[in-house]
C-alpha positions as CSV (number, residue, x, y, z in Angstrom):
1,X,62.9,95.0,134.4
2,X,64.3,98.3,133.2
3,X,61.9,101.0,131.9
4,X,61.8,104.8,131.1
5,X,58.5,106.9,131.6
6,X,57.4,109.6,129.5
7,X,55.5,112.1,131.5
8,X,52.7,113.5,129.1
9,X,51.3,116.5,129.8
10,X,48.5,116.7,127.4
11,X,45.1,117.3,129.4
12,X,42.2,115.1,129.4
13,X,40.4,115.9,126.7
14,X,44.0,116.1,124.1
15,X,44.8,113.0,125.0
16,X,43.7,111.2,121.9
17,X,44.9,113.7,119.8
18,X,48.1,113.8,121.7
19,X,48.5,109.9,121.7
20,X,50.7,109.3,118.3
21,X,52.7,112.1,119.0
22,X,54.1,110.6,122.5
23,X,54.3,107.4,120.6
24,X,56.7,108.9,118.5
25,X,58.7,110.0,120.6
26,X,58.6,107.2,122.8
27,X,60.0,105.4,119.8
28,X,62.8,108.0,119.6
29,X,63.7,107.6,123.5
30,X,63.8,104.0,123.1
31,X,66.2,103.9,120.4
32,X,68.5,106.9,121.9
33,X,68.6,104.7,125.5
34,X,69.8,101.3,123.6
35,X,66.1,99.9,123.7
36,X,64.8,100.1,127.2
37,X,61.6,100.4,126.9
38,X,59.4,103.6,127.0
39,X,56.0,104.0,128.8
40,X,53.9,107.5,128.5
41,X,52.5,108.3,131.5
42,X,49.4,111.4,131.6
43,X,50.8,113.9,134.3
44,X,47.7,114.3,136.3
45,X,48.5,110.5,137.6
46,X,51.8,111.0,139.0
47,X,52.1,111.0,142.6
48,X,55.1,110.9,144.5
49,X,53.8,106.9,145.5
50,X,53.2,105.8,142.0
51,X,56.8,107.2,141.1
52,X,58.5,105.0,143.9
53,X,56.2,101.9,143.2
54,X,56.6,102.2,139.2
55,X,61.2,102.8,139.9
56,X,61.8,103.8,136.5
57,X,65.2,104.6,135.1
58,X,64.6,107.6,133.9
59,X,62.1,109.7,133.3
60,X,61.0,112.3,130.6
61,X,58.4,115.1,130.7
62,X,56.7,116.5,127.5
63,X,56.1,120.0,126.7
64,X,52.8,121.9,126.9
65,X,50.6,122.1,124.1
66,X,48.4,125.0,126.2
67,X,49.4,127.7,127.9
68,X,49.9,127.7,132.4
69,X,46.6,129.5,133.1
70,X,44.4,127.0,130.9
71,X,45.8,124.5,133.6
72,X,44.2,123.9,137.1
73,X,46.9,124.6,139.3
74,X,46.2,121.7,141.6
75,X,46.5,119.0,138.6
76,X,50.6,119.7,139.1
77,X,50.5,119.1,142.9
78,X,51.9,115.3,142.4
79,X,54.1,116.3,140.0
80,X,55.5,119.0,141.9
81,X,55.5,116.5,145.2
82,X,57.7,114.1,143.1
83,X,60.0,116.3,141.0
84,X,61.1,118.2,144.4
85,X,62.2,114.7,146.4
86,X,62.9,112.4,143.8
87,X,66.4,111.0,142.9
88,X,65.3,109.7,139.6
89,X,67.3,111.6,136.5
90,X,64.8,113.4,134.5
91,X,65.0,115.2,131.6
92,X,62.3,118.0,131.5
93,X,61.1,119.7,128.0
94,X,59.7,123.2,126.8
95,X,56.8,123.5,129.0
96,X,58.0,121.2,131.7
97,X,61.3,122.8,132.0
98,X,58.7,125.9,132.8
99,X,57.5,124.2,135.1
100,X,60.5,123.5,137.0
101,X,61.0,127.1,136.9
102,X,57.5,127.2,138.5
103,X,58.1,124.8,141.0
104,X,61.8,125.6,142.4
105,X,61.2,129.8,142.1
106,X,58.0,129.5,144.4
107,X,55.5,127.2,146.1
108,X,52.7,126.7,143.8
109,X,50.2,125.4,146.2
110,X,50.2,129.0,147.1
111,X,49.3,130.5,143.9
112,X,45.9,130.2,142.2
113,X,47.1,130.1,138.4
114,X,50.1,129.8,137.3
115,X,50.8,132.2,133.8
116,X,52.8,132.0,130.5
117,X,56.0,134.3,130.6
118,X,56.5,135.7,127.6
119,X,60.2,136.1,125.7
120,X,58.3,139.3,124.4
121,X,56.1,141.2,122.2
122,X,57.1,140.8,118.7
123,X,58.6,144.1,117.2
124,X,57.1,146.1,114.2
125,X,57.8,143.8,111.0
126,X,59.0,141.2,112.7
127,X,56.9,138.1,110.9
128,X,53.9,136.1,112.9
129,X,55.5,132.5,113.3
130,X,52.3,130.5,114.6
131,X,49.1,133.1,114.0
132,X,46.9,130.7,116.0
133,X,49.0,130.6,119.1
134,X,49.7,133.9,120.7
135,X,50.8,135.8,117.6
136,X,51.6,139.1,119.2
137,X,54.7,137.4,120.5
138,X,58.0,136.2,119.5
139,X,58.6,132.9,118.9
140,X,61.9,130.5,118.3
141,X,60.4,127.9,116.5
142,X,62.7,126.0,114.1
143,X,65.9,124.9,114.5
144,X,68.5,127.1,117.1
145,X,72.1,126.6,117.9
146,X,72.7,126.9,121.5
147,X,75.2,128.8,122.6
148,X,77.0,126.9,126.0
149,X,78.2,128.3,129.1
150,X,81.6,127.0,130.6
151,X,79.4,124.8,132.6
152,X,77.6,123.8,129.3
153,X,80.6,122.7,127.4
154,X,81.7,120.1,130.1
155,X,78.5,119.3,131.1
156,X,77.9,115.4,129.9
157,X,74.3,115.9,128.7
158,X,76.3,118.3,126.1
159,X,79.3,115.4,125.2
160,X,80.7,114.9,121.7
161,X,79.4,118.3,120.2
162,X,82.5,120.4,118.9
163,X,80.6,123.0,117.9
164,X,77.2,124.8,119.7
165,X,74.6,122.1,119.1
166,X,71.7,122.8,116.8
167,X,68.4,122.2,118.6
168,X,64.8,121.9,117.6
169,X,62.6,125.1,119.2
170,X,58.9,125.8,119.6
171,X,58.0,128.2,122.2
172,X,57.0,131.7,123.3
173,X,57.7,131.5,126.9
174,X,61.0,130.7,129.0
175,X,61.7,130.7,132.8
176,X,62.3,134.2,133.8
177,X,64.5,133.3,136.7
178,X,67.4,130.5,137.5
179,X,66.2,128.4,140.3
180,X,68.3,128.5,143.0
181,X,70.4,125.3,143.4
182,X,70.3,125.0,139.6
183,X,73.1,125.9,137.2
184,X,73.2,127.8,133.3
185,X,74.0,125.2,130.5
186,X,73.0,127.1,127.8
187,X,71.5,130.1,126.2
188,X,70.0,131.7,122.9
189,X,70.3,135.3,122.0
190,X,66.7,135.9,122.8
191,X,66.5,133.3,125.5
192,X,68.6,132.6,128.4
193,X,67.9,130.1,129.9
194,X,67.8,127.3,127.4
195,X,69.8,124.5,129.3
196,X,69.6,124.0,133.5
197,X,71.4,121.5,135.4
198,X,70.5,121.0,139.5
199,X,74.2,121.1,141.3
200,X,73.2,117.9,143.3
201,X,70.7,115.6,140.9
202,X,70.3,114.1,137.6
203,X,68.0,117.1,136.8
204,X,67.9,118.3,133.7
205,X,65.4,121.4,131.8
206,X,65.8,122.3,127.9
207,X,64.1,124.8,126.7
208,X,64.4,123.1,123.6
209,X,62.8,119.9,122.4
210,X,66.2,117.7,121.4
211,X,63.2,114.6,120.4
212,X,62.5,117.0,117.3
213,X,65.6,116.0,115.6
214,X,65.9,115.6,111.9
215,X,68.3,113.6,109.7
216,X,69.7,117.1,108.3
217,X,69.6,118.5,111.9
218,X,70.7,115.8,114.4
219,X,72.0,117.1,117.1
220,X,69.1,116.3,119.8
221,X,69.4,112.6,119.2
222,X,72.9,112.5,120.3
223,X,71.5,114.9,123.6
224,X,68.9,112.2,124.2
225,X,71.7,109.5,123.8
226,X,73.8,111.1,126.8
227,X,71.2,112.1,128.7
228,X,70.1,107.9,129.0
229,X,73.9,107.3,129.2
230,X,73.5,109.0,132.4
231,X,70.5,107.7,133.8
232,X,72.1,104.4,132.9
233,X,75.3,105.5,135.0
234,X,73.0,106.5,137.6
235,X,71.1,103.3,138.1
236,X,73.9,101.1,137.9
């Protein structure tokens, strides 16, 4: 049977808050992959063994609804195991594409916390976008266009956009540094490293959640759509 995971990574105690929103876009990845089905999957479970046992298609990993240092470092050993070794194509989001940053820029079982890395502070009269979450600092939180590299523009995940595509945002962090082996898809003016590809895998990180997508604003349903075009490819 063919199946796609989402990776949540909503901690214990968010997890039945977190619940209908992974539904939803379970629904969403679903429907942009043709109707394989979807399973969520809480982060803190995945192990390099379960990942090969389990075989999914693909795989997708959420973003963060806390900040790195509210997380105990060891919870992302398994995932870190698996992400570095595994062949699967995976699509990671917001905080997860952090994390990749994390994980490929240094070993994390050598670190006792990891910690947010702010875009920056906001500048004087520049408006408070979320005043309960880190408010001294700028956000992108609506929708962006992304502006593509060369590499973007004939990258597949970016296929059938003419023009920069318009992505949905919500974040105050970013990854600070490419990871080596990895390649620039995309940036935003106050943001650089939007879009990363690895040169040898089916690895993908957005900054940018593409499952926000509205009727009006598109554009990250047709991502999703190539991005399970490829795992399809990938598989078969």
């Amino acid at each position: 049977m063919r199946f796609n995971i989402y990776i949540g990574f909503a901690q214990p105690d968010e997890w039945q808050g977190a619940a209908e929103m992974y539904a939803r876009h379970a629904q969403r990845f679903e429907e942009a992959s043709g109707g394989v089905p979807c399973f969520v999957l809480p982060y803190y479970h995945v192990t390099p063994e379960l990942m090969q046992h389990l075989a999914p298609q693909a795989v997708v990993m959420s973003g963060f609804g806390r900040s790195f240092q509210d997380y105990e470092v060891a919870t992302f050993f398994g995932i870190a195991e698996w992400v570095l070794s595994a062949r699967t194509p995976t699509l990671a989001l917001c905080g997860s594409h952090q994390l990749l940053g994390f994980i490929f820029n240094q070993d994390i079982r050598r670190v006792e916390r990891l910690h947010d890395e702010p875009m920056r502070l906001l500048r004087p009269g520049e408006p408070v976008t979320n005043p309960d979450y880190h408010p001294e600092y700028f956000m992108e939180r609506g929708f962006y266009r992304l502006d593509l590299t060369d590499a973007g523009r004939s990258d597949p995940l970016f296929a059938g956009f003419d023009a920069a595509p318009i992505l949905y945002e919500s974040h105050y962090c970013e990854i600070k540094t490419l990871p080596q082996g990895f390649q620039l898809l995309a940036s935003t003016p106050e943001c650089r490293i939007q879009a990363m590809r690895h040169l040898h895998r089916t690895l993908y990180g957005l900054q940018c959640h593409p499952e926000g997508y509205s009727e009006r604003f598109a554009d990250g349903q047709r991502v999703l759509q190539n991005f399970f075009r490829l795992a399809a490819e990938a598989n078969s």
